[in-house]
ROSE-367321 format. One record per residue (C-alpha): x, y, z; residue in three letters. Coordinates in steps of 0.05 Angstrom, whole numbers, plus 5000, padded with zeros to 4 digits. Layout:
ROSE-367321
XYZALA...
end
This chain:
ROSE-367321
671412173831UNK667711723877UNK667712243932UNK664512743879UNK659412223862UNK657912233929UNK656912943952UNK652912953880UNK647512353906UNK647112753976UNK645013383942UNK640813173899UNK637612613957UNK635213183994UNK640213184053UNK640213784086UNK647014134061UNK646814824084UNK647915374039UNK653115964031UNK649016394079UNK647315834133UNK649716164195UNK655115624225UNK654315284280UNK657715554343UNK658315334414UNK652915844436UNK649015984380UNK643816634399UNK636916504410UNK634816784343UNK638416324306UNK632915884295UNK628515774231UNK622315704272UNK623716544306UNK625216724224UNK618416374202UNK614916864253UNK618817464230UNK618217294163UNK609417154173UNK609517864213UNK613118244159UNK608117934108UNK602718014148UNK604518744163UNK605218864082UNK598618554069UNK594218974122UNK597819564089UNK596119414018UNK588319284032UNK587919894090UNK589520354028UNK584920073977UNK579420094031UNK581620834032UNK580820953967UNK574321413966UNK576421764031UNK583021993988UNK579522243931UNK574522713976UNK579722964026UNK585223093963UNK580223273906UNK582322683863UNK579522303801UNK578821553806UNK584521473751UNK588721963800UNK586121403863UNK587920843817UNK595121053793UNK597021053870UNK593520293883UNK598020133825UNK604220393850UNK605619873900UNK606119453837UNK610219863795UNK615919943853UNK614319113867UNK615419013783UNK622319463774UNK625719013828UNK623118263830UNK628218033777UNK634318253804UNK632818213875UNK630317493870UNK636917333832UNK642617593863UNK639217603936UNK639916883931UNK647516993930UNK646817473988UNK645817424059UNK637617364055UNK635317484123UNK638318134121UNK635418264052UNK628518184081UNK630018604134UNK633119204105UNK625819084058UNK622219114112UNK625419784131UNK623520074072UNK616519774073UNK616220204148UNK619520914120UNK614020844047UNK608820724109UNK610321274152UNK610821714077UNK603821474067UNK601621784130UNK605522534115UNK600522764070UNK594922854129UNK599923204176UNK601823674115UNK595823904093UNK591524404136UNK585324154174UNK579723984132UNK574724424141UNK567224324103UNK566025014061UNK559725374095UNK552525234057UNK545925524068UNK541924974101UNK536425014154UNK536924764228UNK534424124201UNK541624074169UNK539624004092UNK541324424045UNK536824944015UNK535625433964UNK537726193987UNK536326783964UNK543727133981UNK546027453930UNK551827243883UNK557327693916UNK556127293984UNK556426623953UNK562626813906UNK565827003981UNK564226394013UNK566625983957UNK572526493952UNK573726284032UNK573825544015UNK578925563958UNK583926013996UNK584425474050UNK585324903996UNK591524533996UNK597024323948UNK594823643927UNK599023623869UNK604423513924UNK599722973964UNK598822593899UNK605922533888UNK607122423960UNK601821823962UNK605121493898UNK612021563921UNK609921233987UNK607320643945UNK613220593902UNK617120483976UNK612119973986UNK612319603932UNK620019643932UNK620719394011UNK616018813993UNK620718613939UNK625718153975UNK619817914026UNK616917333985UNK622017013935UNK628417053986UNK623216804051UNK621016214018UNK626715923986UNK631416004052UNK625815594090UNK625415104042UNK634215054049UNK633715144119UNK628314584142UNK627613894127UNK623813744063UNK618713354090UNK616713934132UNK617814564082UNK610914494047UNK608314644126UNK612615184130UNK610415444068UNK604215374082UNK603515704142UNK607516294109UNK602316334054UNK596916284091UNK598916914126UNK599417324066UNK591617194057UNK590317394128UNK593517994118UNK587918424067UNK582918154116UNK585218544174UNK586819084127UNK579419194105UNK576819024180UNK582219614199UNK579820084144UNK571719954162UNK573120214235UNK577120744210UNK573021114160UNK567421104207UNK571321694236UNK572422404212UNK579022624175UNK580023014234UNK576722854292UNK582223044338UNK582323734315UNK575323844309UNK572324534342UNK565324214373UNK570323404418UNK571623664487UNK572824454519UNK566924794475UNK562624234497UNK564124264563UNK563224984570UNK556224854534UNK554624404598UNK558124684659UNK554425324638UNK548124994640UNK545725184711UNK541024584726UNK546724154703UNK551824474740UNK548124524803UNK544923784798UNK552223484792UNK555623894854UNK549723644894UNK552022894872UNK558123104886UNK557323354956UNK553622754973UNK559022294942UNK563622644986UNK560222455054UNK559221725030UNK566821765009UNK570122175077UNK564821945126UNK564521195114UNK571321135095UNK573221305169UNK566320965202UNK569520325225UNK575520715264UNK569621175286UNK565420515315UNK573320365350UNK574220975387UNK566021275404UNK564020595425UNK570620085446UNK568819575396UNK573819115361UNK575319225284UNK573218655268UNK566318765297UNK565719525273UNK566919225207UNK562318645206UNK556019075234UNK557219585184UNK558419045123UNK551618765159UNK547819445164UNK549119955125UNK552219705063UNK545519365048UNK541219845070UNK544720375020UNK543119884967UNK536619784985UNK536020614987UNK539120744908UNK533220124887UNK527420474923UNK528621224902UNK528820864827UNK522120564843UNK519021164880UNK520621604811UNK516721064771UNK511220964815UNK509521674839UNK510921914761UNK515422464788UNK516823054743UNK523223354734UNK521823934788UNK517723304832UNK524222924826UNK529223514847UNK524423734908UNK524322954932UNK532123024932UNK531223574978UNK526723165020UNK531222545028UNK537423055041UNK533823325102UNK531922705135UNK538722485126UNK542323035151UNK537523065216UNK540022395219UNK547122615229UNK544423175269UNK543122655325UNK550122295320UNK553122895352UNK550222705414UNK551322005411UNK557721675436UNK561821455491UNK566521905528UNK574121835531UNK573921725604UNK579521725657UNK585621545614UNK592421585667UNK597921975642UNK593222335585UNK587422555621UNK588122415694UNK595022535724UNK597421855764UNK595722055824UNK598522725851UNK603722775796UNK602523425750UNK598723185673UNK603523305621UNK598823255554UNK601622935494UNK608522725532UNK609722015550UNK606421875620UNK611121945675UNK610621615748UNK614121375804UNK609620735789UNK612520615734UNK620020885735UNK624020145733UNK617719915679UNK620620165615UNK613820165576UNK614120305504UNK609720715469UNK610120375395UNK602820065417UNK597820015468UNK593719525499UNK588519885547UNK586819565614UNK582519765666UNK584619825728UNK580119695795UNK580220395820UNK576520575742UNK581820865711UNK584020585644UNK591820525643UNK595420565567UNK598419905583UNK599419335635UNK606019545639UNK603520365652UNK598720035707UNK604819815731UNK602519075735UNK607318505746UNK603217875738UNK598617595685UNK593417055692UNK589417015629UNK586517655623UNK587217825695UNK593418335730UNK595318395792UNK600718675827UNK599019385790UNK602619855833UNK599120495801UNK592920275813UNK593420175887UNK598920175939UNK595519605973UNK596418895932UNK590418625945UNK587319125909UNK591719265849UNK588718905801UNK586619035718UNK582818765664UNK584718875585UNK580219275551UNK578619975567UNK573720145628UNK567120095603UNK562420755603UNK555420865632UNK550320875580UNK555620745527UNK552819975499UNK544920375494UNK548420995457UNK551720475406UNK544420065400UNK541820745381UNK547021045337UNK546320375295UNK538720425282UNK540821095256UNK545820955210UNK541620375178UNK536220925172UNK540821485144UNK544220995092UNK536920775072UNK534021505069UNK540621735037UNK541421354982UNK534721474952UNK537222144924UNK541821844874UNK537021504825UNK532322084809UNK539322614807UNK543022244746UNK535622134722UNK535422974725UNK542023024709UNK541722634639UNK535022964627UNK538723684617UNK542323604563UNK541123404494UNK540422714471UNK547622754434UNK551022994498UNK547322534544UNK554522014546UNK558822614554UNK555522944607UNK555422274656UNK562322204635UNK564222924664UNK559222664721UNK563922174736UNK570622564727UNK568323134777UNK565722544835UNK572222334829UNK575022984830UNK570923274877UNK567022724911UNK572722104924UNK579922464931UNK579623034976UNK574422835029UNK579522225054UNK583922655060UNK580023295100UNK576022715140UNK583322415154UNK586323135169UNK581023335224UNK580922645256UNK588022725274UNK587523415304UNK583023085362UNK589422605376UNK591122585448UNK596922175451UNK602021925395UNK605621335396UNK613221355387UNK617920855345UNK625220975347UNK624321705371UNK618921735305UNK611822055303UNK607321445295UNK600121265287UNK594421625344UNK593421185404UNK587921485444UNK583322065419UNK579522635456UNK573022285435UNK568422875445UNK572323285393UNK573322695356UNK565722645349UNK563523365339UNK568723495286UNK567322895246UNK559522875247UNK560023625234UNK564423645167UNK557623065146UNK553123685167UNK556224125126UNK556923765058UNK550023525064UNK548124245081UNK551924465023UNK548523884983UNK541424125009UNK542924924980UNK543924704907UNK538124244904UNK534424794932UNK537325274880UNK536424794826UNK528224764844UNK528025474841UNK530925584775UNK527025074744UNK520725384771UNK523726074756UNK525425944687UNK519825604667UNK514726014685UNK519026624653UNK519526124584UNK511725954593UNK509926714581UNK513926814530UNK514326194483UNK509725634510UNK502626014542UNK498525464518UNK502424864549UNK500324544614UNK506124454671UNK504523724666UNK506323724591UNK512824114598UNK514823744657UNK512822874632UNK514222374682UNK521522164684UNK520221474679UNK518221624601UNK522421834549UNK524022674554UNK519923034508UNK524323484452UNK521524124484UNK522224054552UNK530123754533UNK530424344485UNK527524844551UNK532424584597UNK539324584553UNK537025264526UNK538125594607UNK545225574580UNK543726044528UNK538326354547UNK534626394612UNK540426524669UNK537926374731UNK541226914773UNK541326574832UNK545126054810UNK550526504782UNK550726724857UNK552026044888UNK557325954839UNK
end
């Protein structure tokens, strides 16, 4: 009896006695076993059934529009959740307690997830709302017509044929609730009394607490959720006008289309031409990497900044029009490209190279194949790398090792039996032997490049300031957004890749790992330099032809929509200053050459 009296004054102390469904304790419990992982579950779930509840009241209006329901109809499916909670609470709450409760909660929370999903099956069922055709005007309101009652008994005809069953989606939407309501049963009554047997009691009014406190978060995020949501429409993803009519409208838009190839050209030299510059600097002119890169980080990078910020402020200050703006593109493209004109006859040769372009001495050249020698027979050079030296007879040798040289002092050889046959002179220096005229050529090409980057970048301001102007207002985000896509497409990913492609055509000799094709040692710098400058000729020339088209069909078309639709408008008035806001009719002009006024040769270039 004592014993009994005991266990009694325990339970009722508050001692924690765990209960039928306490999991017991084991010598490696899992992870989840833990009150603190259910209290986050448990705050999810609740969270979860919260958002869900207030998401569909803050739907309420958009159901009764897209389904053709009353507000009794809206409010018998807000009170569903309810009815489903109400059937259940009395009998869950009371023999759940004698039941395993976490999984209670969970198989609730199942069917809180399959009323959710049920909730959703009524938009995938029906067919794609569609507004019913009205007689309005181009402002977009309705007005009064004078069609007769057979056409208006046909469109309304139309309309009703495509309307859908929502006898169905009103029964769908209430069942879903009832599911709802039904999950949510065992969420609330079985969570909080197993933390309050499951924690200490001192801390189960936190717990609580915290659980609680979740529930009110949750209609909060459901009415944030259904405030971003209804700002879209029903069917956005389906709608006619989003992405392929649109861009259709635009990439048939001459000026548009012509505009953004131009960019795109010119993106490509900046993207295939600089991206190779450095290893151009290398090979034309012997400089280090680490110099090539810090005169062009120096030189040109800043001076291509300084470019895009003047051709903004020349625009502004000059008041360029639309056609002023296109023709000074044209300008800037021709200084530029003279500018890579004159790199084609600035450089350094390859020079004497033994073994690639001058035979060791009366042995026969054997291009491409590792040199071969009597010099250097007992050397065993490899050929995974090179270090140039120049030897004293002028020739630069691959290696000290293909000069045949068998001591080093600091950056001094001697003994180099392919240089001479007499030792006291047989000597080398590293580094390749310098060129005549080769240090005044670099001085040059660098003024250049500073020059062509300046001049250069002065185009792209007043293009997207074109480009943007040549489309409607609504479009304007869209259209720099397929500006971007097709520099990418077009202007960053395959001129790498061609640039990369030609470079290694003008390789001279490989170098071999393991019997593997490796990386290009020495190049035939001449071809090196008229291949590389020339693919820069050829986009920029390519560049030049649309902005040149471009001009014309402005001029072309607007002289040919001046006769017919605008004889008492001044050029200045049709063409404002870009550095205002665009005028509707010279926007409404421009986007209308996709309709209207073709500009032929356009459709030739592309």
């Amino acid at each position: 009896m004592q014993v009994k009296k005991q266990r009694r004054s325990r339970q009722s102390a508050g001692d924690d006695v765990p209960p039928a469904d306490a999991p017991r304790k084991k010598s490696s419990s899992s992870c989840f076993s833990n009150i603190k992982i259910f209290l986050i579950s448990e705050c999810a779930l609740m969270l979860a059934q919260g958002t869900v509840g207030a998401y569909l009241v803050s739907v309420l209006t958009t159901l009764e529009r897209r389904f053709n329901l009353q507000s009794a109809d809206a409010g018998v499916i807000a009170s569903s959740f309810e009815i489903g909670n109400l059937a259940l609470i009395l009998f869950v709450s009371y023999f759940g307690a004698k039941a395993h409760r976490p999984r209670l909660i969970g198989c609730g929370g199942v069917v809180m997830a399959v009323g959710a999903l049920l909730s959703a099956l009524p938009e995938f069922l029906t067919k794609q709302y569609e507004i019913g055709d009205t007689w309005t005007t181009e402002a977009g309101r309705d007005v009064c017509s004078n069609a007769s009652g057979a056409e208006v008994q046909s469109a309304e005809d139309a309309v009703c044929a495509k309307r859908s069953n929502t006898n169905m989606m009103y029964l769908l939407l209430i069942g879903a609730q009832v599911l709802l309501g039904v999950g949510a049963t065992p969420v609330q009554p079985l969570g909080v009394s197993y933390i309050d047997d499951h924690v200490k009691k001192k801390d189960s009014s936190l717990y609580i607490g915290i659980l609680f406190s979740t529930l009110v978060f949750g209609p909060a995020c459901g009415f944030i959720l259904g405030s971003v949501c209804t700002k879209f429409y029903v069917d956005a993803v389906f709608i006619d006008a989003v992405i392929p009519k649109v861009t259709k409208e635009l990439l048939s838009n001459p000026v548009f289309t012509c505009v953004i190839l131009a960019a795109c050209m010119e993106i490509a030299v900046v993207a295939g031409f600089a991206a190779f510059l450095a290893k151009y600097l290398e090979q034309q002119f012997n400089l280090t990497t680490t110099s090539a890169n810090q005169l062009l980080g120096m030189t040109a990078i800043p001076c291509a900044c300084l470019g895009i910020f003047m051709g903004g402020l020349l625009v502004k200050k000059l008041k360029l029009s639309a056609l002023g703006a296109v023709r000074m593109a044209m300008l800037v493209n021709l200084i530029s490209t003279a500018c890579y004109v004159s790199f084609l006859f600035l450089g350094c040769d390859t020079g004497s190279v033994a073994g690639v372009t001058a035979s060791y001495g009366n042995n026969t050249l054997q291009v491409g194949k590792r040199p071969e020698a009597p010099c250097i027979n007992g050397c065993n050079c490899f050929t995974s790398s090179i270090s140039p030296v120049c030897g004293s007879d002028g020739v630069t040798y691959l290696s000290a090792c293909f000069a045949g040289c068998t001591r080093a002092v600091g950056q001094n050889l001697s003994g180099c039996a392919c240089v001479s046959p007499e030792s006291e002179l047989a000597t080398a220096v590293a580094g390749k032997c310098p060129t005549a005229g080769c240090q005044e050529a670099f001085l040059i090409f660098l003024c250049i490049i500073c020059l062509c980057s300046l001049v250069g970048a002065m185009a792209q301001t007043p293009s997207v300031i074109v480009l943007i102007r040549t489309v409607t207002p609504e479009l304007k985000s869209y259209a720099l957004g397929v500006l971007f896509l097709l520099l990418r497409l077009l202007g960053f990913i395959p001129p790498p890749l061609i640039f990369g492609a030609t470079i290694d055509s003008t390789c001279l000799f490989w170098s071999s790992d393991c019997g593997d094709k490796g990386a290009c040692l020495l190049y035939d710098n001449l071809s090196y330099r008229r291949l590389y400058v020339s693919l820069a000729i050829i986009l920029k020339a390519v560049a030049f032809l649309l902005y040149t088209t471009t001009c014309f069909c402005l001029r072309r078309n607007y002289d040919a929509y001046i006769k017919s639709h605008e004889a008492n408008v001044a050029p200045a008035d049709f063409y404002p200053s870009l550095s205002e806001a665009p005028k509707a009719d010279r926007t409404q002009f421009i986007y209308n050459l996709s309709d209207r006024e073709y500009c032929e040769t356009v459709e030739s270039v592309l």
